[in-house]
C-alpha positions, 0 to 999 in steps of 0.5 A: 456900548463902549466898543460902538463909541470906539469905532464911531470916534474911529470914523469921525477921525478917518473921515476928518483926514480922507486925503490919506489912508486910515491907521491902524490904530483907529481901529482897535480890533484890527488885524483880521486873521485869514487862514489858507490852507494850501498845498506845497505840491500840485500832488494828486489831480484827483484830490487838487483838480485845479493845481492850486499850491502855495507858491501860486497863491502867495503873490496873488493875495500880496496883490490883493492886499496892496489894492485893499491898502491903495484903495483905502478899503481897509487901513494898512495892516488890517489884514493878516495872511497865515498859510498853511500847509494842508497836504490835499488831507481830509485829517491834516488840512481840517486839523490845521485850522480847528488849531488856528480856532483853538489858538484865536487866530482865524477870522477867515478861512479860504482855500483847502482845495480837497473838497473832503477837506472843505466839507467839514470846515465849512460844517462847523465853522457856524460854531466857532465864536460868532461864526467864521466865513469860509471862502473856496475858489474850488468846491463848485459840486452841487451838494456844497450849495445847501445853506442850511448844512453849510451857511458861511460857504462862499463860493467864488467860482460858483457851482457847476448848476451853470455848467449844467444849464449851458450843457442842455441849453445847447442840446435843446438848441439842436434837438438832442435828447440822448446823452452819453457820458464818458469820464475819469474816475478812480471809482473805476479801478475798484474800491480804493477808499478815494473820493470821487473826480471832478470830472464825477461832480461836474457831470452830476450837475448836468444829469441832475438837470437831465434828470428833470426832462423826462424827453431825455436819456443818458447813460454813463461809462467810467474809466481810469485814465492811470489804467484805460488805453486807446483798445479801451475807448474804442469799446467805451466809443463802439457801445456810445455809438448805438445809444446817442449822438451827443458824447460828454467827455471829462478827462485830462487834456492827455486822455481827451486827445487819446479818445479822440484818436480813438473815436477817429479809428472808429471814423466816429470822429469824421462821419458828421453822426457824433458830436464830442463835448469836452467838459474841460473845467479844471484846467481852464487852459482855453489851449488853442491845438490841443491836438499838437503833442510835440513829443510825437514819433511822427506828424501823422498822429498830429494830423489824424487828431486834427481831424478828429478835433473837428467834431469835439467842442470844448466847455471851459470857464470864461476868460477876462480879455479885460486890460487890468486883468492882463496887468494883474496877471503881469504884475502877480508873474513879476512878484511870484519870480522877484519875492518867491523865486518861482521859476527857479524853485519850481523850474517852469514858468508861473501859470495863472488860472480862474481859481487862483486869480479868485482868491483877489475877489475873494480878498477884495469882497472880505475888504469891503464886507470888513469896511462896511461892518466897522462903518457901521459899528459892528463888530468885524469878527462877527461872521454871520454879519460878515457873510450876510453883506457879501451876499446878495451883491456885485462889486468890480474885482479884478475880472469885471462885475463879480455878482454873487447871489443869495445863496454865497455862489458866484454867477460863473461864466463858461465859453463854448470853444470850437475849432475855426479851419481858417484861424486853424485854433480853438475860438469862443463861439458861444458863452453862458453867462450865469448873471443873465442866465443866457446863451450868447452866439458869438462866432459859427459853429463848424460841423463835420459834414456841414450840419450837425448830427441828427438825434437818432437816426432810423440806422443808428449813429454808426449804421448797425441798425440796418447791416442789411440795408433800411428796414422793410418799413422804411422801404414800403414808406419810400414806394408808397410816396413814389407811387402818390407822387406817380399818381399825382403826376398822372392826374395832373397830366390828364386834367389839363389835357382834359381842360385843353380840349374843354377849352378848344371845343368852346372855340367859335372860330374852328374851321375844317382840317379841309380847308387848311390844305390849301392848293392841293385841296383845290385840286381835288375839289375841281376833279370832284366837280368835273366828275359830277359833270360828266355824270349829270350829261350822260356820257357813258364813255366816260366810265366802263360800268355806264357804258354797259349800262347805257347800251342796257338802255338803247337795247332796252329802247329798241325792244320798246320801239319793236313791241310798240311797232308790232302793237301798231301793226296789230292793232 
């Protein structure tokens, strides 16, 4: 009762006074301890697949809190930031913050980007006083969503279910059913006591979604990339060729490059059968000619993977092209170099990434989560209050509306990016969006060959299906279409040549052939005429054979003439 009059007092004396920022010392159970677990080193890749460190983080959160402060979310001072070096350890990262929990200085843990690391914090924190939330901008795998194991995890880059959705959006837009993966995992060296890639947990969030199709099929292939070299993704890519169209790739931008070389070695690459899709989540580098490698002997190998890129698409999270976004990323690069000498620590130049710039949302939702709970009288070390305002709610952060849904995952976004030959770069052609659950088209998608491949062809991918030319099924299927379409030409022809005579026989007018000769004609009808003449006016010379006749009659009349004479007489 005391503690809810403190801070109701607290808010009448901040609200009296709303032209200049809140003090701390309105707030009595203020500062808030939030504990990073970072890194000093990039260290393994395996173990901090998205290259967080503690240099990278340091003027992110200095940001963050600067707009906490200038946005009066909280008063000045509120929040306190502790790092601590985790080691990318499952023993040294856990350890740090059970001994922060010992001491009562943590309300808030982010970070620890070795998800072994993370998993048994984000178990037992539930325990820990009234619960302290646990925030990560990494541990996107499927098994970290279950609440009931782990119910203050926020996930600020949501899961990889929205990598999975867009994955098979995109093969059920072109008909693919047949999935080849093809990835990078230590696993594949032998028994070594590691944990598996990332490569390994994106992946299994697009087979647990394949999984539910039972139209679909999908085999996998592991390599090391420390080991594996071009011989061995050509055999890896020779015994993809025969099972699917649709190859998923997941490997460092080095290795992607090597196996696209390989797959053009193959001509895998410029046949227009295949399709490569690169799942290139970690890095999130949206690098414009991946192909262009500056320390090549010569441009030809440039050239050559060029060509291959052609039949690759890459998936990676969606980038803000938001103005604030471009400032904050200006203003984190000028404090990291001023206040932390990057540059010259490091020797390269400060690089900001989605995981990294999360850790502002991150900072930005505990704020507001904070302000609601103390307005409302609550206590702000309470986690499970704490957790239960964030999610379930979208807030503006530094990449646009973030939402975050009821179970603590971010809607995450991911671009489709394909290579443009007039532009001669990688482009967005198409993105997910995880609020909307949708596919967008916004640009073309270029193909090798004009169209894209086929799911499964009679002579398979690579034509090894049919050495000897198509089957003899195939052949008979292509003479018995030939002679219908023989016989279906045949029966038209006839038909109209009947239907042509039908109709020319109903004609009332049709005259003889004859009389179309015209003067020719004529003629021969005269001569005809003549000649019926001559006949009916008995003139034997006209024609030997009546000649011989005609005499035949006058003798035959003189015979006539003497027999009668001689009856005469006789009588």
């Amino acid at each position: 009762m005391i503690l809810s009059d403190v801070l109701l007092l607290s808010l009448v004396i901040s609200s009296s006074s709303s032209s200049s920022s809140p003090r701390l010392h309105n707030f009595p159970l203020l500062p808030i301890d939030i504990v990073v677990g970072l890194p000093t080193e990039e260290g393994d890749r395996g173990k901090n697949p998205f290259l967080l460190t503690l240099a990278k983080s340091r003027p992110v959160f200095d940001v963050a809190l600067q707009d906490v402060y200038h946005l009066n979310i909280l008063p000045y001072g509120a929040i306190k930031v502790t790092f601590e070096n985790s080691a990318l350890s499952d023993a040294i990262g856990p350890q740090k913050m059970i001994e922060h929990y010992c001491n009562k200085t943590v309300d808030a843990i982010m970070g620890l980007p070795y998800v072994y690391a993370l998993a048994p914090i984000a178990r037992i924190s539930k325990f820990w006083g009234q619960g302290v939330p646990v925030f990560t901008t990494t541990a996107l795998v499927d098994e970290l969503g279950d609440r009931n194991e782990f119910p203050l995890l926020t996930r600020m880059m949501g899961s990889y279910k929205s990598l999975g959705k867009l994955v098979t959006r995109i093969a059920e837009r072109f008909e693919w059913q047949h999935y080849f993966f093809m990835f990078n995992d230590e696993v594949a060296r032998g028994p070594r006591n590691k944990g598996r890639s990332e490569c390994y947990f994106s992946l299994s969030a697009i087979k647990n979604l394949i999984m539910n199709n039972k139209t679909s099929t999908w085999n996998v292939k592991m390599f090391s990339e420390f080991e594996a070299d071009r011989l061995q993704y050509r055999a890896l890519l020779s015994e993809a060729s025969v099972m699917s169209n649709l190859i998923i790739l997941c490997a460092s931008p080095d290795t992607v490059r090597e196996i696209m070389l390989a797959a053009h070695d193959l001509g895998m690459a410029t046949s227009g059968e295949y399709v490569f899709i690169n799942i290139d989540v970690s890095t999130g580098s949206h690098a414009e000619q991946p192909w262009i490698r500056a320390n090549d002997t010569n441009n030809e190998e440039n050239e050559k993977a060029k060509e291959a890129y052609r039949a690759l698409k890459t998936i990676s999270l969606r980038r803000s092209d938001l103005e604030e976004y471009k400032n904050f990323e200006l203003r984190v690069k000028k404090l990291a170099d001023l206040k932390y000498n990057y540059t010259n620590i490091t020797g390269k130049d400060y690089e900001m990434n989605n995981f990294i710039s999360a850790f502002y949302d991150a900072v930005l939702l505990y704020a507001i989560a904070l302000n609601e709970t103390i307005q409302s009288g609550l206590d702000p070390r309470n986690g499970h209050n704490i957790t239960s305002r964030m999610w379930g709610r979208t807030f503006v952060g530094i990449t646009g509306n973030v939402s975050i849904d009821h179970n603590g995952d971010r809607y995450s976004d991911y671009s489709l990016l394909d290579l443009d030959p007039k532009q001669n770069k990688f482009v967005e052609v198409a993105y997910y969006s995880g609020a909307s659950n949708q596919l967008k088209t916004v640009g073309e998608l270029h193909w090798v060959g004009g169209k894209p491949p086929t799911d499964l062809p009679i002579c398979g991918y690579d034509k090894s299906k049919c050495p000897q030319g198509y089957p003899l099924h195939v052949y008979l299927l292509m003479g018995s279409f030939l002679l219908i379409l023989v016989l279906v030409g045949l029966f038209i022809f006839f038909w109209r040549r009947y239907k042509l005579e039908q109709e020319l026989a109903a004609m009332s007018w049709k005259i003889r052939w004859e009389e179309l000769d015209g003067e020719e004609s004529q003629k021969k009808e005269k001569k005809k005429a003549k000649k019926r003449k001559n006949h009916d006016g008995y003139l034997p010379e006209s024609d030997p054979l009546l000649r011989s006749t005609s005499r035949s009659s006058v003798n035959s009349d003189k015979v006539g003439f003497s027999c009668s004479r001689h009856l005469e007489i006789r009588g």
